[in-house]
C-alpha distance (Angstrom), angle and dihedral (degrees) to the residues before:
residue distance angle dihedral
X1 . . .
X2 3.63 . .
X3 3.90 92.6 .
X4 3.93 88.7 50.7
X5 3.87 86.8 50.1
X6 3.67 87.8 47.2
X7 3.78 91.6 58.9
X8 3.78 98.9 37.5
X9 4.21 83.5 58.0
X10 4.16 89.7 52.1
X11 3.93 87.7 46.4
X12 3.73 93.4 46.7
X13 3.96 86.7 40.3
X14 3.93 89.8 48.3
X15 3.60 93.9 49.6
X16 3.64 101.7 49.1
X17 3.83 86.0 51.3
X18 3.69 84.6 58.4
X19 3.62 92.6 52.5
X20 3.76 95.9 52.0
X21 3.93 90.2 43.7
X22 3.88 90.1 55.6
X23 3.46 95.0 47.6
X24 3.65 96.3 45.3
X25 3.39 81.9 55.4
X26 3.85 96.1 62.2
X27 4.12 87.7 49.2
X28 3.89 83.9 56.9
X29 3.85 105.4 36.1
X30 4.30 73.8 52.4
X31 3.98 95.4 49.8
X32 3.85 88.0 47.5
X33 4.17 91.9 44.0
X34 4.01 87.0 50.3
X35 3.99 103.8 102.3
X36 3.67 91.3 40.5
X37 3.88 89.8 47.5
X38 3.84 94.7 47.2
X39 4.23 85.3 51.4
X40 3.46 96.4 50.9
X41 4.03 89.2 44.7
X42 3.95 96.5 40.9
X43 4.04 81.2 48.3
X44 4.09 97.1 57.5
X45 3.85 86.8 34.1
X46 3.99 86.1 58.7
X47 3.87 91.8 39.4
X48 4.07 92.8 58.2
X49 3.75 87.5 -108.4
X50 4.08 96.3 112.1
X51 3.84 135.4 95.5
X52 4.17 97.3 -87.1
X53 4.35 84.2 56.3
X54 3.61 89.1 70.0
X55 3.62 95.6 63.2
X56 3.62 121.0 -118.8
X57 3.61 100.4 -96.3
X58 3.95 86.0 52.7
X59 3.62 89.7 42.2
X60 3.82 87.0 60.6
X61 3.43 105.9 46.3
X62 3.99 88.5 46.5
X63 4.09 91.5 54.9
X64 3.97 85.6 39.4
X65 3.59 92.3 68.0
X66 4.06 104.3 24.3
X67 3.97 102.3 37.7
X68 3.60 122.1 -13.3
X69 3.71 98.4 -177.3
X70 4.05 94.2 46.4
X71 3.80 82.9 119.4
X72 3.74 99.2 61.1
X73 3.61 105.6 22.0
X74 3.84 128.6 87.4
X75 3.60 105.0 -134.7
X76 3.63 99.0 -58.8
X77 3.48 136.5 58.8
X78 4.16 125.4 179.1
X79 4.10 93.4 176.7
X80 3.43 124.6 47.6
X81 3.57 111.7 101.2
X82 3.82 115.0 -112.2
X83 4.27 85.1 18.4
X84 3.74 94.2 116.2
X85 3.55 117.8 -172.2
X86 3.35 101.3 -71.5
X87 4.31 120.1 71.6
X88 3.87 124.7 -161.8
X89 3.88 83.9 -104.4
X90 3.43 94.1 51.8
X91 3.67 89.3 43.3
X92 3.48 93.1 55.6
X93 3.90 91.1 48.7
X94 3.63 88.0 67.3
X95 3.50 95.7 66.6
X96 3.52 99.8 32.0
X97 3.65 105.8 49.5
X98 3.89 102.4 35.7
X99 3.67 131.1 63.4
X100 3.92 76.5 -152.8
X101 3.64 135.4 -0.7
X102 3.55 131.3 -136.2
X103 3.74 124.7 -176.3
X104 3.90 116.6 -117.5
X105 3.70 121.9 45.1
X106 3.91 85.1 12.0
X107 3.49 89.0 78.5
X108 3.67 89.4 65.0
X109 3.58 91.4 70.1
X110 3.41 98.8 37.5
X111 3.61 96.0 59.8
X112 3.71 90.8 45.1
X113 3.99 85.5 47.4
X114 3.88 88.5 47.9
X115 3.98 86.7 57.6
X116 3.26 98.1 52.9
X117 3.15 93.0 54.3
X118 3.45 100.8 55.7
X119 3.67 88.8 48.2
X120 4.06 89.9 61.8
X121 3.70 105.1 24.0
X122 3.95 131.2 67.4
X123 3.72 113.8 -127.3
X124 4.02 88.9 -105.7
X125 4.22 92.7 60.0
X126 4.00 92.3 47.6
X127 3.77 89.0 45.9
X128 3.74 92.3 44.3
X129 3.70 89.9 48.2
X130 3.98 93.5 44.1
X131 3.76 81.4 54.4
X132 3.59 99.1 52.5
X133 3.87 90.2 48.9
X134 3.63 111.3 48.2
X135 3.73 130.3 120.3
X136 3.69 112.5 -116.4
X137 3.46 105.5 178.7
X138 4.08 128.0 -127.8
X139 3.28 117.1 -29.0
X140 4.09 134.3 171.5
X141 3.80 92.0 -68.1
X142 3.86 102.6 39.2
X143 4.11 131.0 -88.2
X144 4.08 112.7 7.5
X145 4.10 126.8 -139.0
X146 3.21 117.5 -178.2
X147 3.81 139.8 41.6
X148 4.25 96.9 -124.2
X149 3.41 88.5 33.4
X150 3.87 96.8 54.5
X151 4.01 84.8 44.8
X152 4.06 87.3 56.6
X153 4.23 81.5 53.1
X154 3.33 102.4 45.8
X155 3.43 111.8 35.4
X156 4.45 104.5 10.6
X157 4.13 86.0 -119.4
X158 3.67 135.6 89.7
X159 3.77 119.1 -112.8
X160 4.13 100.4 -93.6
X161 3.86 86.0 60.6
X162 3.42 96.6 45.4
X163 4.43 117.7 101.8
X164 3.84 115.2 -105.3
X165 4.47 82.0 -113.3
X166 4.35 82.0 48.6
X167 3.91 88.0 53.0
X168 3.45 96.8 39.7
X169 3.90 92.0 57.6
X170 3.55 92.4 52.4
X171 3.73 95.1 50.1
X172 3.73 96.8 42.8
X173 4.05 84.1 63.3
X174 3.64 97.2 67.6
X175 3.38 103.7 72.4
X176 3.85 87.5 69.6
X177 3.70 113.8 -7.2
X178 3.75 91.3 176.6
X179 3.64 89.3 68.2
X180 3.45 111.6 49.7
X181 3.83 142.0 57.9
X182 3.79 128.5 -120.9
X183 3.78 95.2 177.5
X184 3.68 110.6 47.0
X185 3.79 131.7 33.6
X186 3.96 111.6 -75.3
X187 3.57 128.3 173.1
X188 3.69 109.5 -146.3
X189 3.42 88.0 52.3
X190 3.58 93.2 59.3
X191 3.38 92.6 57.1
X192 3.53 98.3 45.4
X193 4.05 79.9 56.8
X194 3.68 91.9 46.1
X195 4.45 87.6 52.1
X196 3.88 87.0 54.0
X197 3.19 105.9 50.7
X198 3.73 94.4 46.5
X199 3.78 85.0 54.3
X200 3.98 94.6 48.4
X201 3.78 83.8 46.1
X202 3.78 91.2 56.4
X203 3.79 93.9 -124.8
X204 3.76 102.2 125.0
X205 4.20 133.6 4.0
X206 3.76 135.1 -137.7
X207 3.40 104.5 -90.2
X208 3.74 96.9 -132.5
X209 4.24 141.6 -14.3
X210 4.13 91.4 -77.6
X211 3.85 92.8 45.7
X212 3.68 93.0 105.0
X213 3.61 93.2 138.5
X214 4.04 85.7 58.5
X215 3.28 92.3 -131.6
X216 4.03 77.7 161.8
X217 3.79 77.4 75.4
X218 3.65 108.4 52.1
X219 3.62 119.5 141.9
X220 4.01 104.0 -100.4
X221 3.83 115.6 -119.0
């Protein structure tokens, strides 16, 4: 028994060691990426397709309801209620350090990716680059990337001239683009709409870090 317990404690020992190793080698894989990364952000920054283009009210209400402490944190965050596991930096890693993500071990990586990051990139370029990257869903022409661009889609004008219900609608999609719809009438949507802008209005909470459905926010029967 003891020599089995030995072995299951160098196993154990050996495969934590591979854990750290892969995500260390996200945080360098992200260290190495960093001048291209800060290009491609400057470049949508310069373009009107950052963070500051949204306009700071829309700005707000978009880190209100997909990170609120992207500010402070550094690329992770396991408190902040409505947070959920995955940050806007880690978010971003998805897309920029994998030809294809898979959950599980991949999230090694990413987090170690999402560190790097932050240890090369202002808060503007990773938001600028999240931007640029995110799944919108279908819209009139076929599959969306791309917050500013999805705006052009949907509604012909770019974020900053879009209504705070406009916004909203666009935001509300990113939690699962696949499953709603920007161009026709759909009912989950609208209450995913209705959830946000009770939280932006400060009349309810999340009601803990995984409530990013804000369930904290459901309309009251």
């Amino acid at each position: 028994m003891t020599r089995i317990l030995k072995y299951a404690v160098i196993v154990f020992a050996l495969l934590l060691i591979g854990l750290v190793g892969y995500g260390a080698k996200g945080y360098w894989d992200a260290v190495s990426d960093a001048e291209s990364l800060r290009a491609r952000a400057d470049a949508a920054i310069a373009q009107g397709r950052g963070g500051g283009s949204l306009g700071a009210a829309h700005r707000d209400i978009l880190l209100a309801v997909e990170d609120p402490n992207f500010s402070t944190h550094t690329g992770v965050d396991f408190s902040t209620p409505g947070a959920g596991l995955t940050t806007i930096t880690q978010s971003a890693a998805k897309r920029l350090a994998f030809e294809e993500f898979h959950p599980g071990i991949g999230k090694i990586r990413q987090t170690g990716y999402a560190l790097g990051m932050e240890s090369r990139l202002s808060k503007e370029q990773i938001l600028a680059l999240w931007l640029e990257t995110l799944e919108m869903g279908t819209g009139p022409d076929g599959w969306m990337v791309g917050f500013h661009s999805a705006s052009s889609a949907i509604y012909g004008r770019p974020p900053a001239e879009l209504t705070d219900a406009e916004f909203i609608r666009l935001v509300a999609v990113l939690i699962a683009p696949a499953s709603y719809d920007l161009v026709g009438r759909d009912a989950k949507l609208d209450e995913r709409v209705a959830r946000i802008q009770r939280l932006v209005a400060g009349a309810c909470a999340p009601s803990g870090f995984s409530d990013v459905w804000l369930e904290g926010c459901r309309q009251p029967e």
